[in-house]
N, C-alpha and C positions, 0 to 999 in steps of 0.2 A: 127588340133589337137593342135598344138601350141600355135594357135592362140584364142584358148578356153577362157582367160582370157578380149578379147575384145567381146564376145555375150551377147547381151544384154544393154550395155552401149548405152543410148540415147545421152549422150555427144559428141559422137565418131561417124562422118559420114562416113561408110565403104565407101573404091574405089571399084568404078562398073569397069570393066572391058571396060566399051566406053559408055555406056552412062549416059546424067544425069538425076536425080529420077526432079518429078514434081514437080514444086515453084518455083525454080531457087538457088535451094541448090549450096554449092561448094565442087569443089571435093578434099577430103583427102587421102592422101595414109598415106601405112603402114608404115611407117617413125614418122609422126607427132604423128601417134592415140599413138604410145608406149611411143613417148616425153611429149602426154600430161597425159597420164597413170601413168610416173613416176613425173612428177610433181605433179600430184593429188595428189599420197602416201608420196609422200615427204612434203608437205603443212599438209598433217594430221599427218604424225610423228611428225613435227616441233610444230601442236599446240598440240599435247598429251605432247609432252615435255615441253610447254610451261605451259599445264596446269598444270603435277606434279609438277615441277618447282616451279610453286605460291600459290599450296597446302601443300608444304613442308616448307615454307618460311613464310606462315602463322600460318602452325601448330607448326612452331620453336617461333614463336614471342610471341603467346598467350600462350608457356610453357618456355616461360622467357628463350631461350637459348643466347639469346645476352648480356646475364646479364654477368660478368665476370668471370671466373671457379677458380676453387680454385685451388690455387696455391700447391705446395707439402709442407705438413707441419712438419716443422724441429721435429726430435724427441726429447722430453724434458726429463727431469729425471722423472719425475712421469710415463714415460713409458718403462723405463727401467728394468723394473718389481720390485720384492719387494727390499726394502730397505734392508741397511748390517745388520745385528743381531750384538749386541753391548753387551761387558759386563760392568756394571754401577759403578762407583764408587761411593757410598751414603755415605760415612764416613764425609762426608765435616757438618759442623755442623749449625744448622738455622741459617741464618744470621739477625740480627736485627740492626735497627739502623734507623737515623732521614735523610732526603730528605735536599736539599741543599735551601731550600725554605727559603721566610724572616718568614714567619708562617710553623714552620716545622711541616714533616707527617713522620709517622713511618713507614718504610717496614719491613716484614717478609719475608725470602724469601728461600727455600730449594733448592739445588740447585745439580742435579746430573749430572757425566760428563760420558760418551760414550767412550769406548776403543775399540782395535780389542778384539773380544772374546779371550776367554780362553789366556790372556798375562800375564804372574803374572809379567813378567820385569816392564810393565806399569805399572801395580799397583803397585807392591814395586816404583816407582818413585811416583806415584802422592801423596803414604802417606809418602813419604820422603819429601815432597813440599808442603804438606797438610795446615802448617799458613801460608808460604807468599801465599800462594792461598786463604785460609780465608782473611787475611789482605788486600790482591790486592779487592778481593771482595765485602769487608766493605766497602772499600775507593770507588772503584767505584760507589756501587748504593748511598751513601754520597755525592759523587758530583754530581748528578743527580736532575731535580728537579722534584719533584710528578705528573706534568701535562704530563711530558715526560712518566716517568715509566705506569702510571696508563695508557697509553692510548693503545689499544688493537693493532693498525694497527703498533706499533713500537714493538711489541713482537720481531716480524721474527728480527730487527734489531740489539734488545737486544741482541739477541739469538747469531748473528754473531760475534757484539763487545765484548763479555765476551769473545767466543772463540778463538778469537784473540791475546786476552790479557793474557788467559789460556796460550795458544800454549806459550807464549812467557814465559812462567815458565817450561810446561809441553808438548813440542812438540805435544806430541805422542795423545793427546786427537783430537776425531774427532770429539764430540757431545757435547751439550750444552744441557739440560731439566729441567724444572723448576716441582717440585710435588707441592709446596708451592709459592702464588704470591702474597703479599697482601700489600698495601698503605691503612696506618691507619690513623685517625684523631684521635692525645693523648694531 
């Protein structure tokens, strides 16, 4: 009954009891036939293994997983959700005036500044500071020269150095926005 799992196997010469079968067969006891039984299963687990093994490692290769994984990506402010709501200061009045060029160009340029909302302290300061903030303004885009202003990829750095320069009148300003941007030929 136990022995169920060796009937049938041609591989496996059962032991007679005393004699030997015809041919000149040799005799196996019950020892070897289950040593070579678990060899058998162990030789097909190892190549089932062997074969998931090289089907897994193929099917990684042709969906590109050795390629290199992305790394964790830092969160930046455009994901910080929306932006502050700002209340504007528009009192500042158009700015005109000529580029620092040897063939000068006329800018036009409006120029509104970003506070925390609802501060009237801010506001009452920035229209308390409102000409040296025109005059800083004139002088700066004056010394500038038109190839610089007119060029679209210096905007963002426009934007930083005015508020720079603001702050340094008017602290309390967080925003820099242009309504009006223009380099003229006069």
């Amino acid at each position: 009954m136990g022995d169920d799992f060796l009937d049938g196997d041609d591989d496996v010469v059962a032991a007679d009891d005393g004699g030997s079968e015809g041919g000149g067969g040799q005799k196996v006891g019950f020892l070897p036939a289950i040593v070579i039984q678990i060899l058998k299963w162990a030789a097909i687990i190892v190549g089932a293994i062997i074969f998931i093994v090289t089907v897994v490692v193929v099917t990684l290769n042709i969906m590109g997983a050795n390629q290199p994984g992305q790394d964790r990506v830092e969160r930046s402010e455009s994901y910080e959700g929306p932006p502050p709501v700002y209340s504007w200061f528009a009192e500042i009045p158009e700015l005109r005036g000529v580029t620092s060029d040897q063939v000068s160009r006329t800018f036009v340029v409006e120029i509104r500044l970003g506070y925390e909302k609802d501060n009237a302290a801010i506001s009452n300061s920035i229209i308390n500071q409102q000409i040296p903030l025109t005059d800083m303004l004139n002088t700066w885009f004056a010394s500038r020269s038109a190839s610089y202003l007119i060029d679209i990829d210096n905007r963002d750095e426009i934007r930083s150095q005015l508020l720079a320069e603001i702050q340094k009148i008017v602290p309390e300003v967080e925003r820099v926005a242009f309504t009006k941007y223009q380099i003229l030929d006069f």
